[in-house]
C-alpha positions as CSV (number, residue, x, y, z in Angstrom):
1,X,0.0,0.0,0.0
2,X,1.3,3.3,-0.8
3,X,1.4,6.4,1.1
4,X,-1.7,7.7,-1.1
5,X,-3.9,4.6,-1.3
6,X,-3.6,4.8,2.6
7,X,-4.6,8.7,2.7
8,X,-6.7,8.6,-0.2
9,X,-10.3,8.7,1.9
10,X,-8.9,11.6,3.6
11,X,-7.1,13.9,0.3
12,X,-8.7,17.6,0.1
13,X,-8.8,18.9,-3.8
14,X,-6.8,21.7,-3.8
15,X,-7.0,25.1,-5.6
16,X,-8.8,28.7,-4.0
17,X,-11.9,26.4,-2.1
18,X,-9.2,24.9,0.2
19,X,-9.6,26.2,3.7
20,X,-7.3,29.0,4.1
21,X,-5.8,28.7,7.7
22,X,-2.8,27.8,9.2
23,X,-3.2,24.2,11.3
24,X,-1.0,22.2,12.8
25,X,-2.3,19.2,14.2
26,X,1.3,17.2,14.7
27,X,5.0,18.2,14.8
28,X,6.8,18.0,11.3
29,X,7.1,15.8,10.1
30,X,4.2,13.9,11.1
31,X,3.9,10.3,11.2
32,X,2.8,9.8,7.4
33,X,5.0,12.5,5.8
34,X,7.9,10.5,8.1
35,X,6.7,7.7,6.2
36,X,7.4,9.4,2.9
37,X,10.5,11.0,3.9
38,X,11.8,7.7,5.1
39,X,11.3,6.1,1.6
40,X,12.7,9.1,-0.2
41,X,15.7,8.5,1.2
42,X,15.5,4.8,0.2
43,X,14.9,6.1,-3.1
44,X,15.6,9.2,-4.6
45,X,19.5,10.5,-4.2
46,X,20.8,12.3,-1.1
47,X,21.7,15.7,-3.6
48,X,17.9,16.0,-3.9
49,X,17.2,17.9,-0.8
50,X,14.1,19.1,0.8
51,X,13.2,22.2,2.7
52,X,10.0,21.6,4.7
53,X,9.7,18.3,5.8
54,X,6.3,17.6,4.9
55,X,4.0,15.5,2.0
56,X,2.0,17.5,0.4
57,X,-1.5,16.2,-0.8
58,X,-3.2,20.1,-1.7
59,X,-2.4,23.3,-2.1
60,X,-4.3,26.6,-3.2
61,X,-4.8,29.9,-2.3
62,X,-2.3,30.4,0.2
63,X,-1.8,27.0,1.7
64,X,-0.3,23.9,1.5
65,X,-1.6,21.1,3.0
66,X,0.1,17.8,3.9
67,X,-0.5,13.9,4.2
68,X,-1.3,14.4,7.8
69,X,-3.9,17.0,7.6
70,X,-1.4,20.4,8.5
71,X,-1.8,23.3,6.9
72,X,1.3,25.3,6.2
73,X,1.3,29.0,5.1
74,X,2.9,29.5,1.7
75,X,5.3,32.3,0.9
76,X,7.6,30.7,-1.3
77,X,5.2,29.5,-4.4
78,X,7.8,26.2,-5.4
79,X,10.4,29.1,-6.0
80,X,8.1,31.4,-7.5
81,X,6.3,29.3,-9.8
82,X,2.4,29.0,-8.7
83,X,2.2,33.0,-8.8
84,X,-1.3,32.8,-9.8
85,X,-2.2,30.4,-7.2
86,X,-2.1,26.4,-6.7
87,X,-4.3,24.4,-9.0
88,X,-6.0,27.5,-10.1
89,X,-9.4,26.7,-11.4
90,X,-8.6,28.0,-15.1
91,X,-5.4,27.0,-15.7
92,X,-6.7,23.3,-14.2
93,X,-9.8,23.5,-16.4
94,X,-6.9,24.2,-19.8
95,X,-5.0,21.1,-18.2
96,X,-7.7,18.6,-18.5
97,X,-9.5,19.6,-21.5
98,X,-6.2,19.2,-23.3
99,X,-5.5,16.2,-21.8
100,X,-8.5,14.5,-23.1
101,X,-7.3,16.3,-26.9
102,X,-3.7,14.9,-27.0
103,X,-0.8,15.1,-25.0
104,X,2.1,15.2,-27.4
105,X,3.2,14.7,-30.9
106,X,6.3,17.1,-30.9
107,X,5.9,20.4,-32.4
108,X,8.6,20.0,-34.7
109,X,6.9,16.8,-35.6
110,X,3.4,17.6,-35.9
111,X,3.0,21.5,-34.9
112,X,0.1,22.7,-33.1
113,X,-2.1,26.0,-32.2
114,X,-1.1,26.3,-28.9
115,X,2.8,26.6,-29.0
116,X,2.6,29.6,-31.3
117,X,-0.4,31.1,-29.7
118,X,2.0,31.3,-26.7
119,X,4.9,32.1,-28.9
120,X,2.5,35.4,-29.8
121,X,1.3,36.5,-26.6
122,X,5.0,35.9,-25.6
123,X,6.1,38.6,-28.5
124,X,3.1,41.0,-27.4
125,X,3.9,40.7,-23.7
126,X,7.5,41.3,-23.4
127,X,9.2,44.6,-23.0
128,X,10.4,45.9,-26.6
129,X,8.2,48.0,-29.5
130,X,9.5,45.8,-32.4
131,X,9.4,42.1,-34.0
132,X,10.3,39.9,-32.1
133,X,9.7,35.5,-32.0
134,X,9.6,32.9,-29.4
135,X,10.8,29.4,-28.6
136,X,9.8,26.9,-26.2
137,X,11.3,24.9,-23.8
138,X,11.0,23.0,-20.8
139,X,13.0,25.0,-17.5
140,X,14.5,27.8,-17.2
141,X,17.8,26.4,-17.5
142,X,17.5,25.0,-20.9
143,X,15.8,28.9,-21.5
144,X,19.0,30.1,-20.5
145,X,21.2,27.9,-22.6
146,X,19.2,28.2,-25.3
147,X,19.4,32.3,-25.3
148,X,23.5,31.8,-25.2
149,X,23.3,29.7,-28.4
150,X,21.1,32.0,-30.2
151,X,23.2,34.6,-29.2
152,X,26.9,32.8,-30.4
153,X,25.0,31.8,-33.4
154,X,24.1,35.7,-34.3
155,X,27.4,37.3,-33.3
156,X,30.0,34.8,-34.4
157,X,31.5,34.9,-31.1
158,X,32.2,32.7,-28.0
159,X,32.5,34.7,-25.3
160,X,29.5,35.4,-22.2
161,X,29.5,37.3,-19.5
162,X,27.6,36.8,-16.0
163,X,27.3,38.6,-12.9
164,X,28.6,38.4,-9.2
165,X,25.7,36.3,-7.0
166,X,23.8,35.6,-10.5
167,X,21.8,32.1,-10.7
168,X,21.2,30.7,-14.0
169,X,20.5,27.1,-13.9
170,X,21.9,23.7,-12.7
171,X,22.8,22.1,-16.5
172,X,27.0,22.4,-16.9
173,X,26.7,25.8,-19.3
174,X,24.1,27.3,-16.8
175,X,26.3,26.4,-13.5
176,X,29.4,28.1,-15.4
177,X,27.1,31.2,-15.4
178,X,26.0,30.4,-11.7
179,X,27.8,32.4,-9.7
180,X,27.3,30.5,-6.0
181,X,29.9,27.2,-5.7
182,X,27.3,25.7,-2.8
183,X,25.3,23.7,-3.3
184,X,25.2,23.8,-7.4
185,X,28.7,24.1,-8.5
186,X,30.9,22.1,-6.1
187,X,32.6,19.1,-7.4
188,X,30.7,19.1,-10.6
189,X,33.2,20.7,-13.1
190,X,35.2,21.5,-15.7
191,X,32.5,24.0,-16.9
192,X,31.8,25.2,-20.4
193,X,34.2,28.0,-21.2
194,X,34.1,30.9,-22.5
195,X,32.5,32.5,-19.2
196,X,33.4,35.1,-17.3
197,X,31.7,37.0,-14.1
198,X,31.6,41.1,-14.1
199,X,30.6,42.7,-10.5
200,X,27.4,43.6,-10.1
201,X,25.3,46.6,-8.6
202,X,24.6,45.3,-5.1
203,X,23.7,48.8,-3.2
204,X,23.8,48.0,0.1
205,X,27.2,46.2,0.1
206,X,29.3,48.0,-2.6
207,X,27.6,51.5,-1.8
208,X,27.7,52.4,-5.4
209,X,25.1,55.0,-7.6
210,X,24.4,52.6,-10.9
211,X,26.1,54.7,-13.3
212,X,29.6,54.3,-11.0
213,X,28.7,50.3,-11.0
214,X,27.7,50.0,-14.3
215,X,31.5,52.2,-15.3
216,X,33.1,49.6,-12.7
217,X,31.2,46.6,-14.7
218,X,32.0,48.0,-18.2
219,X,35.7,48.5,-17.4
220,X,36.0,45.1,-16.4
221,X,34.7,43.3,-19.7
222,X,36.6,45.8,-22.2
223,X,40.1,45.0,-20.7
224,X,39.5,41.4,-19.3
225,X,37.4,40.2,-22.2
226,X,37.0,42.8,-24.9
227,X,34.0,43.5,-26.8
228,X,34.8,41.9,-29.9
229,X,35.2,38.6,-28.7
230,X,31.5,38.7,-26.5
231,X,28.4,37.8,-27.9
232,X,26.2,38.2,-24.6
233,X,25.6,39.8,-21.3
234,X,22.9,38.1,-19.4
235,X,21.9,39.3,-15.9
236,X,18.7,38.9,-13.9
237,X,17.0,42.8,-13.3
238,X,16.5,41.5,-9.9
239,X,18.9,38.7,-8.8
240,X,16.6,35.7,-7.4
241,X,19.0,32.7,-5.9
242,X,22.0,35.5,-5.5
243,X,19.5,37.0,-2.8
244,X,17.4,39.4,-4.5
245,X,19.9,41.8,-5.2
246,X,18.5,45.2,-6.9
247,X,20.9,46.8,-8.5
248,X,21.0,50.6,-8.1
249,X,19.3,52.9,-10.9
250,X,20.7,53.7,-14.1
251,X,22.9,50.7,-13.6
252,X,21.1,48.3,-16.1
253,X,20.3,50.9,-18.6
254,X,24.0,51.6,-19.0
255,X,25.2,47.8,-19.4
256,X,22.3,47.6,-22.2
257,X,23.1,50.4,-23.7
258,X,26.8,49.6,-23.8
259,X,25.8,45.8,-25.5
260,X,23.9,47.6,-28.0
261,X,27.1,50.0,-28.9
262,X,29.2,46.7,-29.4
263,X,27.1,44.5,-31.5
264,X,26.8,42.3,-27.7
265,X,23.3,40.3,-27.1
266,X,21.5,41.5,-24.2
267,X,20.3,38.7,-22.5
268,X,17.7,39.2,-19.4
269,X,17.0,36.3,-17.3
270,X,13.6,37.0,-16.1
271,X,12.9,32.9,-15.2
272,X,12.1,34.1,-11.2
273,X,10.9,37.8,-12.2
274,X,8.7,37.5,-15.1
275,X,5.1,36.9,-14.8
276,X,3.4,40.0,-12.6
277,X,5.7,38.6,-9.9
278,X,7.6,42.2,-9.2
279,X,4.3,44.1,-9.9
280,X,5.1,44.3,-13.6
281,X,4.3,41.8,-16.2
282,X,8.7,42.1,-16.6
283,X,11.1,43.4,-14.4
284,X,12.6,44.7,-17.3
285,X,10.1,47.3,-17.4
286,X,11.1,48.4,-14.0
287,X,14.3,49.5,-15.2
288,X,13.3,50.8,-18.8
289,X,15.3,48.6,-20.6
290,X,14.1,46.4,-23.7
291,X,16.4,43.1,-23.6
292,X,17.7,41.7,-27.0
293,X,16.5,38.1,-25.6
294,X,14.0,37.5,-22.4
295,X,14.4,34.0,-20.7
296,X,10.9,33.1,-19.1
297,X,9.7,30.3,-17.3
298,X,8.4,29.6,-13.8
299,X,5.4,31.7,-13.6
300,X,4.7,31.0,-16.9
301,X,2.4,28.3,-17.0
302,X,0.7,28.0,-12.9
303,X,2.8,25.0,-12.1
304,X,4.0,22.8,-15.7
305,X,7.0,23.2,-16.8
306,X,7.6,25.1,-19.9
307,X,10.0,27.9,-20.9
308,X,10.9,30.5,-23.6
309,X,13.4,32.6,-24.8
310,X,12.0,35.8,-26.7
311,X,13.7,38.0,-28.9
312,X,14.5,40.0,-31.9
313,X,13.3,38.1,-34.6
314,X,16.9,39.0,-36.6
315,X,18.4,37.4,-33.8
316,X,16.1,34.6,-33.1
317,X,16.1,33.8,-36.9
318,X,20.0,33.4,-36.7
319,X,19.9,29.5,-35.8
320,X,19.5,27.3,-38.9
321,X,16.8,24.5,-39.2
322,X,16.9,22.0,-36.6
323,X,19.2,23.9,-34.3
324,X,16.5,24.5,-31.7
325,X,14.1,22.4,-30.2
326,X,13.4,19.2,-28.1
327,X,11.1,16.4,-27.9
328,X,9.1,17.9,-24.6
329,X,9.4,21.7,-25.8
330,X,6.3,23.8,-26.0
331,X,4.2,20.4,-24.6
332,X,0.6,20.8,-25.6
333,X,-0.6,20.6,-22.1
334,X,2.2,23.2,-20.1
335,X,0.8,25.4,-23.7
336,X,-2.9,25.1,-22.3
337,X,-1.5,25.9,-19.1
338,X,0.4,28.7,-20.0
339,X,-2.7,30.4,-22.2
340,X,-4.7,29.7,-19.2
341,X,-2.4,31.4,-17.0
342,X,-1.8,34.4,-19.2
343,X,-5.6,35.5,-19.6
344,X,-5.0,35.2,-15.7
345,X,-2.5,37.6,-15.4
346,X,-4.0,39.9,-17.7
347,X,-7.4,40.1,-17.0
348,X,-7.9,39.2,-13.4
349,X,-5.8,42.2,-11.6
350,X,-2.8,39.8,-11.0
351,X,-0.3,42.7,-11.3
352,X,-2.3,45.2,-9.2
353,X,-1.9,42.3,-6.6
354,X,1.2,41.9,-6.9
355,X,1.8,45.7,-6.0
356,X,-0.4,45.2,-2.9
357,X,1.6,42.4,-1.4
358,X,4.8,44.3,-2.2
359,X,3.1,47.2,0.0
360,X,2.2,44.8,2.8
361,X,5.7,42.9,3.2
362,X,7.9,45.9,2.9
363,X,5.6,48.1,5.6
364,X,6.3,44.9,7.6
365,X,9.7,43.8,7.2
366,X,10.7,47.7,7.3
367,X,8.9,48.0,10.7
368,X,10.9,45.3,12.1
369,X,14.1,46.3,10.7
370,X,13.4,49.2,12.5
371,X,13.3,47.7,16.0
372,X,16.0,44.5,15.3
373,X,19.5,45.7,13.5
374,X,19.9,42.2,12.3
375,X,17.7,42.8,9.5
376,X,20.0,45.1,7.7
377,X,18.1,45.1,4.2
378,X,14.8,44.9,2.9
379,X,14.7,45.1,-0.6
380,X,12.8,43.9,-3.7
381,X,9.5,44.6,-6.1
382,X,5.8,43.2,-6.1
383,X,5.4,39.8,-4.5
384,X,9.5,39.4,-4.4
385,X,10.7,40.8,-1.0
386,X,13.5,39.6,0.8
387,X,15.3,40.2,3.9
388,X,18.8,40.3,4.6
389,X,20.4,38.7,8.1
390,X,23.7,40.3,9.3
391,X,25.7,41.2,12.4
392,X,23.9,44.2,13.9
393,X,27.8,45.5,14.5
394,X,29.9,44.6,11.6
395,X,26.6,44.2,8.8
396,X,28.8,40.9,7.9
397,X,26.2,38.2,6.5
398,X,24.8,36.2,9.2
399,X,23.9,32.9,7.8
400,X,23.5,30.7,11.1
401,X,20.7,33.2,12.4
402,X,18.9,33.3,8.6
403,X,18.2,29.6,9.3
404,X,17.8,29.6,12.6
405,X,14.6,32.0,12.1
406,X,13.6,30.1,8.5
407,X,13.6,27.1,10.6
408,X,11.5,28.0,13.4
409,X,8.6,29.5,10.9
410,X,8.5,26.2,9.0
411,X,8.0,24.4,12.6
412,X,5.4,26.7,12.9
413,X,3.8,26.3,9.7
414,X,5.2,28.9,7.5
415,X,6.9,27.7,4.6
416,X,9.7,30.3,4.1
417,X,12.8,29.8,1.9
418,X,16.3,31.4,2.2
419,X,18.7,32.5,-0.3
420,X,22.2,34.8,-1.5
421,X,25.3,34.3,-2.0
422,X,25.8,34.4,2.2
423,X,23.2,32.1,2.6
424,X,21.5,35.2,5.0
425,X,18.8,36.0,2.8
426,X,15.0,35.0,3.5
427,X,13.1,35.4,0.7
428,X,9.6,36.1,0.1
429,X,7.8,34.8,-2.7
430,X,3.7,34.3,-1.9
431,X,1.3,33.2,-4.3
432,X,-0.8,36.3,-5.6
433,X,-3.6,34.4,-4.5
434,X,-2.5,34.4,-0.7
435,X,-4.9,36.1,1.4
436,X,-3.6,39.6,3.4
437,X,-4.8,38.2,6.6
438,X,-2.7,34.8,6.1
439,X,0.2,37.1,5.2
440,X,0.0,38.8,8.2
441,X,0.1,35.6,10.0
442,X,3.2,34.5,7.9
443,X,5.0,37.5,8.6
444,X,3.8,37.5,12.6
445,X,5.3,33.9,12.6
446,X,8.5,34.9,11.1
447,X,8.5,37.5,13.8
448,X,8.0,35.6,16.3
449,X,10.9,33.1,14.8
450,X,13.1,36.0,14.7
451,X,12.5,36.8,18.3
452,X,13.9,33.6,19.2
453,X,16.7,32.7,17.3
């Protein structure tokens, strides 16, 4: 018997009618997520770690529920993926009605509506007032990758630079571009080459206005690299795994602007930031700049994987025949999904609540800074807030306490993940579908976690 014939009496649906409310009715784990837990580690490998020790059954709204009937407050949306919400009735209504159509043939097989009918509200969506076209794939990694080969293929060149504290992915070009060694990079090399890191605007450690760290940046890659030999600068407008760093104003405008002087592909990764999670459809838009090529996934599609690199159609018309694509890219179903989730974000005031979160944490986390001088940052956009632990004396990252207090507010029920380069980041990454009282309940448990560690 399996862990879900023995709880199947007992399985809530999930989506916005689950019961939105924080319960705890045993430690976690509890005895039948234990019993889960203790097979995964029979069975899956030890480098596939977990964060909150629990087996989930439902989630919706702002909740996850688990096999043993808790009910954990959700801020971190599967790393910023269910922005519209868990099993959202629309997006779960596209699922099964293409389910019951057909659920593959390859589109470079047998194409279909759906893959270009995203590929177009992909081009209409995305920061930039001229032609652009879209591919698909399946995670943002393979997004990533993909956006470096368009971009070697246009220029003729080899060379790509990354940022300090950037994330990019987990295949071997995407760690090269990762900046953090632990956990993704260590002991996995050699990495692709050709890739080299610039510094990047992080205001409240390296002090700098954007145009000074843009000058600092730009200095770097003309006499360690030189712009004849790089086909692509790709950052993230707001750094997600590197600990939501926001770089200072003027600082990305200047670093585009310099790419498009030099023939260089602008590359934004906006996998964690796209998708009405910063209170804009794009970060991008944030900052006024309009990216050669977008990389998009996550929020994309309200939980199935799909991805997509966006662009000008010049450059994303350089590949020949054949040279992009996969069996799984632009699935049928993660298409429905995505259409679904689209119309969400457009028509249902997704962005607006977006914004409204973004109010709500920072009036919270900046009234706690204000009375605890270990919080020594709050930062961030929209529904993508994050916190920054350090030593109240010397503001060097504190990375014990940042666990300490993400640990005690998943005890409690509140899923929270951490992040940066320190490992002294908690960030906060709700579904737009949370609830402001659960929020506040979130955020009075982190308090409270805070208080103790």
């Amino acid at each position: 018997m399996t862990l879900l014939d023995s709880t199947a009496e007992a399985l809530p649906l999930g989506g916005p009618d689950l019961p939105q409310r924080r319960r705890l009715v045993t430690d976690l784990p509890g005895p039948r997520s234990a019993a889960l837990l203790a097979r995964k580690a029979d069975a899956v490998p030890a480098g596939v770690g977990h964060t909150v020790p629990v087996a989930a059954v439902a989630a919706g709204g702002g909740v996850v529920v688990d096999a043993d009937g808790n009910s954990l407050i959700d801020l971190g949306s599967g790393i910023a993926v269910t922005t519209v919400g868990n099993a959202h009735p629309t997006v779960a209504a596209a699922v099964a009605t293409q389910a019951a159509q057909f659920t593959h043939t390859c589109f470079m097989i047998s194409p279909y509506e759906s893959y270009i009918a995203v590929a177009e509200a992909l081009n209409r969506l995305t920061p930039g007032d001229f032609a652009k076209k879209s591919a698909l794939f399946n995670s943002g990694a393979e997004a990533v990758e993909n956006a470096i080969k368009i971009a070697r293929k246009h220029t003729g060149r080899q060379a790509v630079v990354a940022f300090d504290h950037g994330y990019h992915g987990r295949t071997n070009l995407t760690m090269a571009l990762t900046a953090k060694s632990m956990p993704y990079k260590s002991g996995f090399g050699p990495f692709a080459p050709e890739v080299y890191r610039a510094p990047m605007s992080y205001p409240f450690r390296d002090g700098l206005c954007g145009p000074d760290a843009a000058a600092r940046a730009i200095s770097q890659l003309e006499k360690q690299i030189g712009a004849d030999s790089l086909a692509a600068v790709i950052i993230e407008p707001i750094q997600g795994e590197g600990g939501f760093v926001v770089p200072a104003d003027g600082f990305l405008p200047a670093i585009a602007q310099w790419c498009r002087a030099n023939g260089v592909v602008f590359i934004a990764d906006e996998v964690q930031t796209g998708f009405a999670r910063t209170g804009h459809m794009f970060a991008s838009e944030i900052f006024g700049i309009e990216p050669d090529l977008i990389a998009t996934a996550k929020g994309i599609a309200g939980g199935l994987p799909l991805a997509a690199v966006t662009g000008r159609s010049d450059i994303m018309d350089a590949s020949h025949a054949g040279g992009l694509g996969g069996t799984y890219g632009g699935n049928p179903i993660a298409c429905a999904a995505a259409l679904a989730a689209i119309d969400v974000f457009e028509n249902d005031g997704v962005i607006e609540r977006a914004q409204q979160i973004g109010a709500l944490l920072t009036r919270r986390l900046t009234a706690l800074q204000a009375s605890d001088p270990r919080i020594g940052d709050v930062r961030g956009h929209g529904a993508m807030i994050a916190a920054e632990f350090v030593d109240p004396e010397t503001k060097e990252p504190d990375a014990a306490l940042t666990a300490a207090v993400a640990r005690e507010a998943i005890a409690q029920g509140v899923i929270v993940l951490t992040c940066g380069t320190y490992g002294n980041v908690i960030r906060f990454l709700p579904p737009l579908s949370i609830s402001d009282e659960l929020l506040d309940e979130g955020l009075d448990i982190v308090q409270a976690a805070l208080a103790v560690a």
